[in-house]
C-alpha positions as CSV (number, residue, x, y, z in Angstrom):
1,X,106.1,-111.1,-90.3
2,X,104.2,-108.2,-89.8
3,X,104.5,-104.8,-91.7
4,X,105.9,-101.9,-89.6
5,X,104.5,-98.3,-89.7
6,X,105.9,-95.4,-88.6
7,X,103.1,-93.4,-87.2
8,X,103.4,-89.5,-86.9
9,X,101.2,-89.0,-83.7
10,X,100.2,-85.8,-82.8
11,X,98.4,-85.7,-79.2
12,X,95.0,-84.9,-81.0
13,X,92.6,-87.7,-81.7
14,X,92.9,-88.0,-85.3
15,X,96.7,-89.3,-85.1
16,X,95.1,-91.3,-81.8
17,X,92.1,-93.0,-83.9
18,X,94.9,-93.5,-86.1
19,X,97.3,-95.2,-84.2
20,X,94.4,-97.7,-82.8
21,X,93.2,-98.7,-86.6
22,X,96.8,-99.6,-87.9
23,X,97.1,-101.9,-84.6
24,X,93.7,-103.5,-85.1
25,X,94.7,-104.2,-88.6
26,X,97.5,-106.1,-87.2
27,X,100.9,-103.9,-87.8
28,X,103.5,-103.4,-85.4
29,X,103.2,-99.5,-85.0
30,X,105.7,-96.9,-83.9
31,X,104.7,-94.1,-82.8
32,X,106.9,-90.5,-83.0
33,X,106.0,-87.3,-81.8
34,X,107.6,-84.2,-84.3
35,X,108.6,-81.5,-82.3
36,X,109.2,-78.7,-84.8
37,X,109.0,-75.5,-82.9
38,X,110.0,-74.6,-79.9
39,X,107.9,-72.0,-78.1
40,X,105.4,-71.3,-75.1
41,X,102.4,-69.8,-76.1
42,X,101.0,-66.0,-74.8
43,X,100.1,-68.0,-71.3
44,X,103.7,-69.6,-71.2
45,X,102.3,-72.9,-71.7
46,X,104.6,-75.0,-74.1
47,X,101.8,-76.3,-76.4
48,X,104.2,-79.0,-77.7
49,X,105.2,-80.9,-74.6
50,X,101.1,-80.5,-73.9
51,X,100.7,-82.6,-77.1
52,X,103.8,-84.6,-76.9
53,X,102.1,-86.5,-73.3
54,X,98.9,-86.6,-74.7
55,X,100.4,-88.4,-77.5
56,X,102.2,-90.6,-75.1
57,X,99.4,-91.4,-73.1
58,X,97.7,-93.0,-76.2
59,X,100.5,-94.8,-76.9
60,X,100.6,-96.3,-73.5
61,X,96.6,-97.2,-73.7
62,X,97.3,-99.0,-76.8
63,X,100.9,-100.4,-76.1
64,X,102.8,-99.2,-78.8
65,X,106.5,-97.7,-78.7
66,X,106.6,-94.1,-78.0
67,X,109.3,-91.7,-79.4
68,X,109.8,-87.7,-79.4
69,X,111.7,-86.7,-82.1
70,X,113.1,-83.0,-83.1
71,X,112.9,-81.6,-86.6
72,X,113.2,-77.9,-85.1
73,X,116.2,-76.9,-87.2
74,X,114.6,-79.0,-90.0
75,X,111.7,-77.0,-89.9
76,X,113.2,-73.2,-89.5
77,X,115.7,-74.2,-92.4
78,X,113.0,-75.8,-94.9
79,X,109.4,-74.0,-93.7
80,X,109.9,-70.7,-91.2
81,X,112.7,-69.4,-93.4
82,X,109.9,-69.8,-96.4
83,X,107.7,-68.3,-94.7
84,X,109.4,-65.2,-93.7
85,X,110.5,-64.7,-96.9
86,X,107.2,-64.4,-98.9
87,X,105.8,-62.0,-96.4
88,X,108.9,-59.9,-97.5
89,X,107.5,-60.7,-101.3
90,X,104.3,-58.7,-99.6
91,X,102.9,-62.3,-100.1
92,X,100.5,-64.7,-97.9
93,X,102.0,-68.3,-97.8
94,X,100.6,-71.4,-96.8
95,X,103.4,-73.4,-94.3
96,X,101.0,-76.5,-93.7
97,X,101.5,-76.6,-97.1
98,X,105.1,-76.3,-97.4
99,X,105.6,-78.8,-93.5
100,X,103.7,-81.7,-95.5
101,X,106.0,-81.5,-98.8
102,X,109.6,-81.0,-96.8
103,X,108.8,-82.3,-92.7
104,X,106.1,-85.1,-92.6
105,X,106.3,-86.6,-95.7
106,X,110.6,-86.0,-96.7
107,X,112.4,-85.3,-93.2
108,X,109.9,-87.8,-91.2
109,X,109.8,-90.2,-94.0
110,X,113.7,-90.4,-94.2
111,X,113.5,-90.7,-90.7
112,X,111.2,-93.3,-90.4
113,X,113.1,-95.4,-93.1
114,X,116.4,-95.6,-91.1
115,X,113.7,-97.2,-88.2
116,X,113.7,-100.5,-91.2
117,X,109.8,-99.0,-91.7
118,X,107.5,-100.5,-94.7
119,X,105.2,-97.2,-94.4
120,X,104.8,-94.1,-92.7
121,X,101.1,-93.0,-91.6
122,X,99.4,-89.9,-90.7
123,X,96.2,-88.6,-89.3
124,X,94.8,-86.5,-92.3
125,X,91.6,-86.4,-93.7
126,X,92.9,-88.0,-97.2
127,X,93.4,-91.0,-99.2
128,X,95.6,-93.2,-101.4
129,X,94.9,-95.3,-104.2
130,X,97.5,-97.2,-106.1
131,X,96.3,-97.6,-109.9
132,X,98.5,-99.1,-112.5
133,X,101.7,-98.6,-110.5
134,X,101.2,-95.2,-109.8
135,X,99.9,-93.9,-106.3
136,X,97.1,-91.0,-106.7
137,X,95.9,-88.6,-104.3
138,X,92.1,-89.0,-103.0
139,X,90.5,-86.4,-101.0
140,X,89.0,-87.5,-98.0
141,X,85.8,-88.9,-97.2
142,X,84.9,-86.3,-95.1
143,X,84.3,-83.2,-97.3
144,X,84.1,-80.8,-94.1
145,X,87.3,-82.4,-93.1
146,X,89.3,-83.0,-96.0
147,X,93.1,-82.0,-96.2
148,X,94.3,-83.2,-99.8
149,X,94.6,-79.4,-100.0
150,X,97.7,-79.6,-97.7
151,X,99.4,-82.3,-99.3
152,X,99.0,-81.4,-102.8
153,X,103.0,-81.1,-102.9
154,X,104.0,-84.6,-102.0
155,X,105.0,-87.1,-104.3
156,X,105.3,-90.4,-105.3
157,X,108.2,-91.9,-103.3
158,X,106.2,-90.3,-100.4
159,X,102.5,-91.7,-101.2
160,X,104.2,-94.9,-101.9
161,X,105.1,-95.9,-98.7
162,X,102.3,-93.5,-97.1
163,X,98.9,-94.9,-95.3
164,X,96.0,-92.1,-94.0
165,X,93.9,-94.6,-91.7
166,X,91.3,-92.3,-91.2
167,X,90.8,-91.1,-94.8
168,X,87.7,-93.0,-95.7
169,X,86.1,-91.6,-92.3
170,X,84.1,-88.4,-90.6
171,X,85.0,-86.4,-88.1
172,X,82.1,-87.7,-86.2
173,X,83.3,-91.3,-86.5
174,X,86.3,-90.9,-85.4
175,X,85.6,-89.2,-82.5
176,X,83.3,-91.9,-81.4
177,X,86.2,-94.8,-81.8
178,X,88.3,-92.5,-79.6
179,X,85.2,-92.7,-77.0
180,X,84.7,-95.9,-77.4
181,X,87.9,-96.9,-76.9
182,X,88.3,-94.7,-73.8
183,X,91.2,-93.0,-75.8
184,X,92.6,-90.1,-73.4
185,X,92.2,-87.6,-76.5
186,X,88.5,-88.7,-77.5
187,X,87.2,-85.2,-76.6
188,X,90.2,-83.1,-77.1
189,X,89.5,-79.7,-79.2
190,X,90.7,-79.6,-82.4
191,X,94.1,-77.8,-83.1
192,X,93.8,-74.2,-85.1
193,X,95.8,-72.2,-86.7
194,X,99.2,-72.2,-88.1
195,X,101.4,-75.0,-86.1
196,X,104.0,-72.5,-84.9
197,X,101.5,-69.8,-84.3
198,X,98.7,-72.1,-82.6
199,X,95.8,-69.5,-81.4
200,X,98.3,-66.8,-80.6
201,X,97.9,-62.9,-82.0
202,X,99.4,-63.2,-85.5
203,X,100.3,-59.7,-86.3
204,X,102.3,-60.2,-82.8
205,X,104.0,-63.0,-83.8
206,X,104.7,-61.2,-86.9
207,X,106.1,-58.0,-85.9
208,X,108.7,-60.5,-83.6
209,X,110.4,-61.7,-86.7
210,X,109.6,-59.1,-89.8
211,X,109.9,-55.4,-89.8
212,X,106.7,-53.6,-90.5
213,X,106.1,-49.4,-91.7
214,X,103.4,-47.4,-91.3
215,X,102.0,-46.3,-95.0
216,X,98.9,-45.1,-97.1
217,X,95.9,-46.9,-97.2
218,X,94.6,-46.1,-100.8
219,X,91.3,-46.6,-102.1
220,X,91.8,-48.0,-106.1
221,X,90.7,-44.8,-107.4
222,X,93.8,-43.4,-105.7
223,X,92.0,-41.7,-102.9
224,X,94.2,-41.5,-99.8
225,X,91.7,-42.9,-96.7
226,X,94.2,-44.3,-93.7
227,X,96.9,-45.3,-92.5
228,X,98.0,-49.0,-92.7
229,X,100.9,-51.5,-89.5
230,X,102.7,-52.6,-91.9
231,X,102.2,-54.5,-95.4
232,X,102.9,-57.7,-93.9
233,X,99.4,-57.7,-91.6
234,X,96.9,-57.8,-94.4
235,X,95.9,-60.2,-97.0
236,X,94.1,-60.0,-100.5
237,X,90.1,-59.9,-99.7
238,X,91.0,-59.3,-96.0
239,X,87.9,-57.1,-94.7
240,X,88.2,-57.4,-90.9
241,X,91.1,-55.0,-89.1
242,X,91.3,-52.3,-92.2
243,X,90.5,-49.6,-89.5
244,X,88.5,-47.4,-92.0
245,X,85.3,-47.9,-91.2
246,X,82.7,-45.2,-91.7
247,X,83.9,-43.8,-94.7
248,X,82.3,-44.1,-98.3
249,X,78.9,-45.6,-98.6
250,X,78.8,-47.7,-95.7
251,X,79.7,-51.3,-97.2
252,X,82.8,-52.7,-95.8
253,X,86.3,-52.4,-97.3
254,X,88.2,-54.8,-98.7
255,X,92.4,-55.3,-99.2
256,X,93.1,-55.5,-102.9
257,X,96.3,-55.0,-103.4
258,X,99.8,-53.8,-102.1
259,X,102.5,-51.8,-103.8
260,X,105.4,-53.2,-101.7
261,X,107.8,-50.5,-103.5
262,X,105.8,-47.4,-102.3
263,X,104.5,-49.0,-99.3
264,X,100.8,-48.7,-100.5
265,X,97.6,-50.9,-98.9
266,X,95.2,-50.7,-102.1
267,X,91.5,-51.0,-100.6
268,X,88.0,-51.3,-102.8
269,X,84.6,-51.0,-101.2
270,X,81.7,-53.7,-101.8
271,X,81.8,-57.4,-101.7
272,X,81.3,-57.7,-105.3
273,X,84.1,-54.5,-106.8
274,X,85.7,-55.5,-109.5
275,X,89.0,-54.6,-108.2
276,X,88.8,-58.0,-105.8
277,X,88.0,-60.2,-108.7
278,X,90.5,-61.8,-111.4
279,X,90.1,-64.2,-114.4
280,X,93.0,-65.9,-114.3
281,X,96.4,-66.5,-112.9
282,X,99.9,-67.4,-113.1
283,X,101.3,-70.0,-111.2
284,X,104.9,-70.9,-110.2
285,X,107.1,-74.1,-108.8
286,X,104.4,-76.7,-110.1
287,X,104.2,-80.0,-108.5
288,X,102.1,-83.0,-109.8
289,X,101.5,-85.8,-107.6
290,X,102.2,-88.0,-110.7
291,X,105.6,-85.9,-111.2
292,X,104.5,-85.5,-114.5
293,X,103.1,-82.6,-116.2
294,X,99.8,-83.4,-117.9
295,X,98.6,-82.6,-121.5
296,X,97.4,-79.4,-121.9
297,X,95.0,-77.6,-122.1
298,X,93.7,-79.8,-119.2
299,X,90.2,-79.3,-118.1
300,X,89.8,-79.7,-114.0
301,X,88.8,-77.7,-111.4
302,X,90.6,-76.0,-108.7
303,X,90.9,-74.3,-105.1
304,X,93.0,-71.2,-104.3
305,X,92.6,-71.5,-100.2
306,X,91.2,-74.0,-98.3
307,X,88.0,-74.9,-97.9
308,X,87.3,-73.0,-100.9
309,X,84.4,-75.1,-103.3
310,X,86.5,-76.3,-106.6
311,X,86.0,-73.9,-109.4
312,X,86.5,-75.1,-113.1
313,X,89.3,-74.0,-114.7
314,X,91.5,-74.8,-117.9
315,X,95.4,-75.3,-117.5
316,X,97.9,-74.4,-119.8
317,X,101.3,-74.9,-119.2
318,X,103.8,-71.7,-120.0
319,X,107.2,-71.8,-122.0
320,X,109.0,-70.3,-118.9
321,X,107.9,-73.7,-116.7
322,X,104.7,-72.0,-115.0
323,X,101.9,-72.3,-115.4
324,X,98.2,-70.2,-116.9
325,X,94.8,-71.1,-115.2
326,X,91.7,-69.8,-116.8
327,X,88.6,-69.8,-114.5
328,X,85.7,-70.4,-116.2
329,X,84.2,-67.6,-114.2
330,X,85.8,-64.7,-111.8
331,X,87.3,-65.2,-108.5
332,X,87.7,-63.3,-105.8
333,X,90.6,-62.7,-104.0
334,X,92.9,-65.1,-105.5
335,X,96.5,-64.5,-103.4
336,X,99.5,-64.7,-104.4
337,X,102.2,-67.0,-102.2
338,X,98.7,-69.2,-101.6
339,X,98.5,-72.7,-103.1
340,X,96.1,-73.7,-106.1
341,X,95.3,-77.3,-105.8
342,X,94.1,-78.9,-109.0
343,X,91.5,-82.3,-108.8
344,X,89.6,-84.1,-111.8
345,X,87.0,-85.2,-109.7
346,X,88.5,-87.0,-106.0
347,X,92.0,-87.0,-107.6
348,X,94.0,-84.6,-106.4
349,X,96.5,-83.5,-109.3
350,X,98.8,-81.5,-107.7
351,X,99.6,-77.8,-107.2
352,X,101.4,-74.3,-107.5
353,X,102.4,-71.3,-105.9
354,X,100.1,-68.4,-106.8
355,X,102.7,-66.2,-108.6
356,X,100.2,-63.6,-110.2
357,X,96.7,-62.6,-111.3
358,X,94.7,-61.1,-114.4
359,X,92.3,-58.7,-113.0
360,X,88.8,-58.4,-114.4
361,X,89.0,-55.4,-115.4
362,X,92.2,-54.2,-117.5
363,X,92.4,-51.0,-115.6
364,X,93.0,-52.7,-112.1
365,X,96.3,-54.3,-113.4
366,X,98.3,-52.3,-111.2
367,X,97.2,-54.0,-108.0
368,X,97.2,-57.5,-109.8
369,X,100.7,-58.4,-111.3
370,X,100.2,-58.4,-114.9
């Protein structure tokens, strides 16, 4: 009897590429379309129902059983309400993040259960390896492409029952299955951005759901230079959209900090001021892919965004439950709200929320947390 997978298909050609490989391999695939947000984009074009017939189209070219399914309230309950909230904190979270650990791999998977599924799959760039009864985490072939990042939150029940079909491919490879397959998304662009926010103006989208003040943009030696939106429209080590230009010696200015209680945007000029830079962190809400905390001090490496390269760190774990990572040399711009993802060499480890950073030097604390 063949094995039945639940496949989360998204209209791109990833999920598509996907959907082909688990049939060739000889399960009976369903395919469901999530619909979690409900919105037209600046054009009034509903990007989801867009995606949601590409998707079906796919399915019909490969015969497979075609679903929509709505995890709207799901998703504004369990990710939009998150996100909200830290940008209140004055912090930048990361909801792809947050979507994999409580939509696609808790809400869908429950979902997909009650459908008598033996696994769910996905189209991400990422891999699972089952050793000695325990399932680890792989990063993805593909180094360009590779989204362990994102799922650095789920867990064991999840990876158990969880196949990534594409994980030990490239980009490039993949597209040219879709071709040769006459797929209808072989040559469809690549999604960007946030899922609810798509390619839409984010401080737009922002000022619809947050309330944002005017106040002082403040150079770190307390120099008033500007005026700042609103707290909520700039991140650490933004440089682009500052709006102060012109002033100082000429190298661009940086965000490196925010005093939420006074409204302040704390700015440092130069790529390399040690205002932007910190040596280590504090991390809350840890999650190991495992679900167990390792010894410590653990030697590993880690990223604080995406795309970042892995730097080595050491990781102790604190009294209070969170947890201290020392870089083994400065980085810039770690941002609190943002995910740092752990890995001993393809394994992802796990993750936490960036709670708070030690500056490099002592007399930036102010802007810093500690």
């Amino acid at each position: 009897m063949k094995k039945r997978v639940v496949l989360g298909m998204s209209g791109g050609v990833d999920s598509s590429v996907s959907a082909l490989l688990l049939k060739k391999a000889g399960y009976e695939v369903i395919s469901l379309f999530m619909k979690n947000w409900d919105e037209k984009d600046e054009s009034g074009v509903c990007t989801a129902a867009e995606d949601s017939e590409d998707a079906r189209r796919v399915a019909s070219q490969l015969d497979i059983p075609f679903y929509p399914i709505n995890f709207e309230e799901e998703y504004w309950d369990r990710v939009f309400t998150y996100f909200l909230n830290e940008y209140k904190k004055g912090r930048t979270p990361n909801p792809d993040v947050m979507c994999n650990q409580e939509i696609k791999f808790n809400a869908f998977l429950d979902y997909a259960l009650k459908l008598d599924a033996d696994y769910i799959a996905m189209g991400h760039y990422a891999q699972v390896e089952k050793r000695n009864g325990d399932y680890y985490l792989l990063r993805g072939k593909d180094e360009n492409k590779d989204q362990s990042y994102f799922l650095s939150r789920i867990g064991q029940k999840a990876l158990s029952k969880t196949i990534f079909p594409i994980g030990h491919l490239k980009k490039d490879e993949v597209r040219k299955l879709a071709k040769e397959h006459n797929l209808y998304t072989a040559t469809k662009k690549d999604s960007t951005g946030i899922c609810f926010i798509g390619e839409r103006n984010f401080d737009e989208f922002l000022d619809r759901y947050l309330l944002s003040k005017e106040g002082d943009i403040v150079d770190v030696d307390g120099d008033v230079l500007g005026r700042h939106s609103g707290l909520i429209h700039y991140t650490l080590g933004q440089r682009r959209g500052i709006g102060i230009g012109g002033i100082g010696t000429g190298e661009p200015w940086f965000v490196a900090g925010k005093d939420l209680k006074n409204n302040i945007l704390y700015v440092a000029q130069g790529k390399d001021h040690p205002a932007l830079f910190s040596t280590s962190m504090i991390g809350e809400d840890p999650s190991w892919i495992l679900e167990k905390t390792p010894k410590t001090p653990l030697r590993c490496t880690a990223k604080f965004r995406y795309r970042q390269k892995d730097v080595p760190v050491t990781v102790d774990m604190l009294n209070d439950g969170n947890v201290y990572i020392k870089y083994d040399e400065p980085s810039k711009a770690v941002t609190p709200g943002q995910a740092a993802v752990l890995y001993q060499g393809e394994v992802c480890l796990g993750s936490c929320i960036i709670k708070s950073t030690e500056p490099l030097d002592k007399k930036y604390s102010y802007i810093h947390g500690i």
